[in-house]
Phi, psi and omega in degrees: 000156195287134214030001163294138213245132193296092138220109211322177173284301189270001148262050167245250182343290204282348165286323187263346165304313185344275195309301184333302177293352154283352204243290169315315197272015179263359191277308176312301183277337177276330170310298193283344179296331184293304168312273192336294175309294172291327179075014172238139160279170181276166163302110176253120186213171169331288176318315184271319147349312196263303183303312174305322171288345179287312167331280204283333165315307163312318162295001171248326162315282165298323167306319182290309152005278190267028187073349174358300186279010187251172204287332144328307183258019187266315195258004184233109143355299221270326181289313166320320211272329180292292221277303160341284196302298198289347161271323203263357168254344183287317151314339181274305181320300196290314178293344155308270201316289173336299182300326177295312182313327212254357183285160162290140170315321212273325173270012143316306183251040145284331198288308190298339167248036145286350181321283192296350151294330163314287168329300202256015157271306166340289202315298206276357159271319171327305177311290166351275164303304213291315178288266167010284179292329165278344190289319188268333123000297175285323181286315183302283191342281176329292204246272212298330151357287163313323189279328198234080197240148202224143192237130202219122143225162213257122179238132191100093180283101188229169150275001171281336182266358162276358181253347166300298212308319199286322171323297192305298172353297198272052166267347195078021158247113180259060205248006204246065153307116181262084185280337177173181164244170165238132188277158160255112193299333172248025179223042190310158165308134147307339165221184188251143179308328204074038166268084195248019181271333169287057159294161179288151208219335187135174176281159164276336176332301191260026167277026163264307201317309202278335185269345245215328170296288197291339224006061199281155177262346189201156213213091180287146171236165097308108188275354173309318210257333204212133199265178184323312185294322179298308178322283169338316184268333173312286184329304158297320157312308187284292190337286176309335180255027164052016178265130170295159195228106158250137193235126163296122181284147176299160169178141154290178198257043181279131162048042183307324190251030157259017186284136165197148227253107150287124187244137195225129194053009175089013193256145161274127176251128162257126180242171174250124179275158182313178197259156187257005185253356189281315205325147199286280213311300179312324198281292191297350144311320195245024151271325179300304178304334200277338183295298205286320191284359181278328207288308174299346185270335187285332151317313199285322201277326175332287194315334198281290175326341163288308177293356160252033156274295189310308212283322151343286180291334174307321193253009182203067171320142173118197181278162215260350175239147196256164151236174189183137198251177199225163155280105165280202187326127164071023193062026153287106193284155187235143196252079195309140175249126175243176187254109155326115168258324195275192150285174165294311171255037172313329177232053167254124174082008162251313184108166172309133148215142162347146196249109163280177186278167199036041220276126168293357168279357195272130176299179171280331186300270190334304152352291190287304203290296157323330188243046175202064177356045199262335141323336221235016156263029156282343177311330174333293212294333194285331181299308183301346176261356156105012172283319187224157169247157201295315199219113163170166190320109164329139178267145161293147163327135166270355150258033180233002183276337164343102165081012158293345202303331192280306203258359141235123193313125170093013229280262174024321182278359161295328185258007157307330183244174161255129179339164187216163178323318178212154200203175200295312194295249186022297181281001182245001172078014182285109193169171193059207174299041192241183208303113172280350173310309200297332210311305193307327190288316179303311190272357186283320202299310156339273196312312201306298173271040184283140160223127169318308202305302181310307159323308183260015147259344144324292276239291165022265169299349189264341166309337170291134155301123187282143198263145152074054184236108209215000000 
C-alpha cells in the first residue's frame, strides 16, 4: 500500500503482550527463588503488591526508553541483548533511588536490604523477556511471514543500493522479496553490480506496465540514478498503483553516513549531523588520553632515544633531530619532530621527495629505525603540546601536498581532527609511496566513525610490524 510502513501482526500485538507477561511472572518465580535460597518467606502483603506494580511500570517505562519497542530491536538479537540489561538496570536503580527519597533516615537500611530481591526480579525478567522475544521472533520468521511478504524493486544498480539489498537481507526476515531492478535507459549503469540474482524487469518507460505485471508493493530509487522529471513521474505512478517508495538522497559519498532528515517550518531538510570526534565532551577525552599517554610514552622512549641519538652522530655528525613542517588541525602547519634517518644532504638537487623502498639515502641506523617507527618518538613531544594526537590522519609533507586539495576528493577534510602519530591508513599499510587516494579514503573513513574503541585498536596494530615502512 502506498506509504505503508512493514509492520508485522506480532510485533504490534505479541510484543508488548510478551514483555508484560514476563514481567508479571518475574515476580513470583524471583519470591519463590528467594524462599528457596533463604528459606524465610517473604512478605506478601497489600505494600509488597504496590511495590511490585511500581516495578514493573518502571520497567516498561525504560523499555521504550531504551527502544525496546521499535522494530530494530525486536528483530536484531544483538541490539536487544544491549539495550535489554541497561534497562532492567536502569530501572532497579531508578526504583532504589526513589524509595530511598520517600523513606525516613532511620528506614533507610530496610529500603536497602530489598537490594538482593531486586536484583534476582531484575535477573528473572530479563531471562523471561529474552525467552519471550525469541520465541515470537521465531514464529514471525517461521509462521507469521506469509501475510506480510512485500515484492520490492529497485531502480538503479548502483553500490549504495546494493548495500540497501543487503541491508533487507540482515534485517532477518525473509518476508522481503527482491524481484528485480528497472533500468533507466537514459541513465544506464555504467558498470555492472556483479549482482546476477538481480534481472532487469523492465524499463521507466514501461513503469506502470511493470509495477502493476510483477506486483510490485515497494519501490527503491537512487536518486543519484534519476532526474527531476523521472523522480516526478515514478511518484505519480506508484501514487496511483498504491506502491511505496524508498529513495536513496542524492549525496557524494563524503560522510554519507552522517545523512539525516530534518524538518523546518514542515519543509524536510537533509542534513549531515556532527561528526562524533568534533564533539566538545569526545575532543576533551580524547586530550586527556593524549596528554597522559605522550607524557608515558616520552618517559618510557627516553632511554631509547638516547641511545640512537649516539649511534646517529656516530654514523652521520651533525644534528640529531629532523623538523619538518606538516599541516595540522584544520591545515595549521607545524613543525613535526623525527629521529634523523637520512644524510644531511638527502634533498640537495632533488628537493623533499617522498622515501622509497631501499631509498639509498638512508642512514644504516635510520634503515632500523623507519622500519620500527622508531624516528618517529619524539613525536610523543608534538602531542604532549597539543599539535598532533596519538591516533589520527598522518600529516603530509607540506611540500609535496601543493594542489591535492583540488586534485583529491576530500582530500582537505583530512584536517578536521589533528593529525596522529598513528592512523587507520597507516596501520593498513597505506604509507610511504602508496596510492594517496586510498590514504584519504582510510582517513575520511577514520574522522567518519571515530571511537575510543577504535582508537585503541590502531594504537594496537601499530605494535605488529609495520607495512610499507621505508
Amino acid at each position: 500500500m502506498y506509504n505503508a510502513s512493514h509492520r508485522s501482526f506480532a510485533w504490534r500485538l505479541f510484543l508488548p503482550s510478551g514483555d508484560l507477561l514476563a514481567i508479571v511472572f518475574s515476580f513470583p518465580i524471583a519470591f519463590w527463588m528467594v524462599l528457596s535460597f533463604q528459606g524465610v518467606t517473604p512478605p506478601l502483603d497489600r505494600l509488597t503488591g504496590l511495590n511490585c506494580f511500581f516495578i514493573a511500570i518502571l520497567e516498561l517505562l525504560f523499555f521504550r526508553l531504551m527502544g525496546l519497542n521499535q522494530w530494530a530491536a525486536f528483530i536484531h538479537s544483538g541490539i536487544m541483548l544491549r539495550r535489554l540489561p541497561l534497562a532492567l538496570l536502569g530501572s532497579t536503580l531508578s526504583y532504589i533511588l526513589l524509595r530511598t527519597l520517600a523513606s525516613p533516615p532511620d528506614a533507610l537500611w530496610h529500603t536497602f536490604h530489598y537490594v538482593p530481591g531486586l536484583l534476582v526480579i531484575a535477573g528473572t525478567t530479563f531471562l523471561l523477556t529474552l525467552c519471550s522475544r525469541l520465541l515470537i521472533r521465531h514464529l514471525e520468521i517461521n509462521f507469521l511471514k506469509s501475510s506480510t511478504v512485500e515484492r520490492v524493486a529497485f531502480v538503479g544498480r548502483t553500490e549504495r543500493m546494493d548495500h540497501v539489498l543487503e541491508g533487507l537481507k540482515r534485517e532477518g526476515l525473509s518476508s522481503v522479496t527482491v524481484v528485480g531492478f528497472i533500468e533507466n535507459p537514459f541513465r544506464p549503469a555504467v558498470t555492472s553490480t556483479g549482482r546476477s540474482e538481480y534481472e532487469e524487469i523492465g524499463t521507466l518507460h514501461d513503469l506502470r506496465n511493470v509495477l502493476e505485471v510483477q506486483r510490485i508493493s515497494r519501490l527503491i530509487v537512487d536518486l543519484n540514478r534519476v532526474n527531476e522529471a523521472d523522480l516526478e513521474r515514478i511518484s505519480e505512478i506508484c501514487s496511483d498503483l498504491m506502491v511505496g517508495i524508498m529513495m536513496i538522497p542524492w549525496s557524494s559519498d563524503i560522510w554519507v553516513d552522517r545523512l539525516g532528515i530534518r524538518r523546518l517550518g514542515g519543509v524536510p531538510l537533509m542534513v549531515i549531523y556532527d561528526l562524533p570526534i568534533g564533539e566538545l565532551g569526545n575532543r576533551i577525552l580524547k586530550r586527556g588520553i593524549d596528554l597522559f599517554g605522550s607524557f608515558l610514552g616520552l618517559c618510557l622512549s627516553l632511554p631509547m632515544m638516547m641511545v640512537l641519538a649516539v649511534l646517529i652522530r656516530r654514523e652521520s655528525p651533525g644534528p640529531v633531530f629532523y623538523t619538518q613542517l606538516r599541516p595540522g588541525y584544520r591545515g595549521k602547519p607545524f613543525r613535526i619532530i623525527k629521529l634523523r634517518s637520512m644524510r644531511l644532504d638527502a634533498n640537495e638537487g632533488t628537493g623533499v621527495i617522498r622515501a622509497v623502498a631501499n631509498d639509498a639515502r638512508r642512514l644504516k641506523i635510520g634503515e632500523f629505525m623507519r622500519k620500527w617507527n622508531l624516528d618517529e618518538l619524539p613525536q610523543f613531544w608534538n602531542v604532549l603540546k597539543g599539535e598532533m594526537s596519538l591516533v589520527g590522519p598522518r600529516p603530509e609533507i607540506l611540500d609535496l601536498i601543493a594542489g591535492l586539495r583540488g586534485s583529491l576528493h576530500g582530500y582537505n577534510l583530512r584536517h578536521l581532527c589533528k593529525p596522529g602519530m598513528t592512523g587507520w591508513a597507516a596501520v593498513n599499510g597505506l604509507r610511504g609511496d602508496t596510492s594517496l587516494d586510498e590514504r584519504v579514503k582510510y582517513d575520511l573513513y577514520y574522522i567518519n566513525h571515530w571511537s575510543l574503541m577504535m582508537d585503541f585498536r590502531i594504537l594496537l596494530l601499530t605494535l605488529l610490524p609495520p607495512k610499507n615502512a621505508y
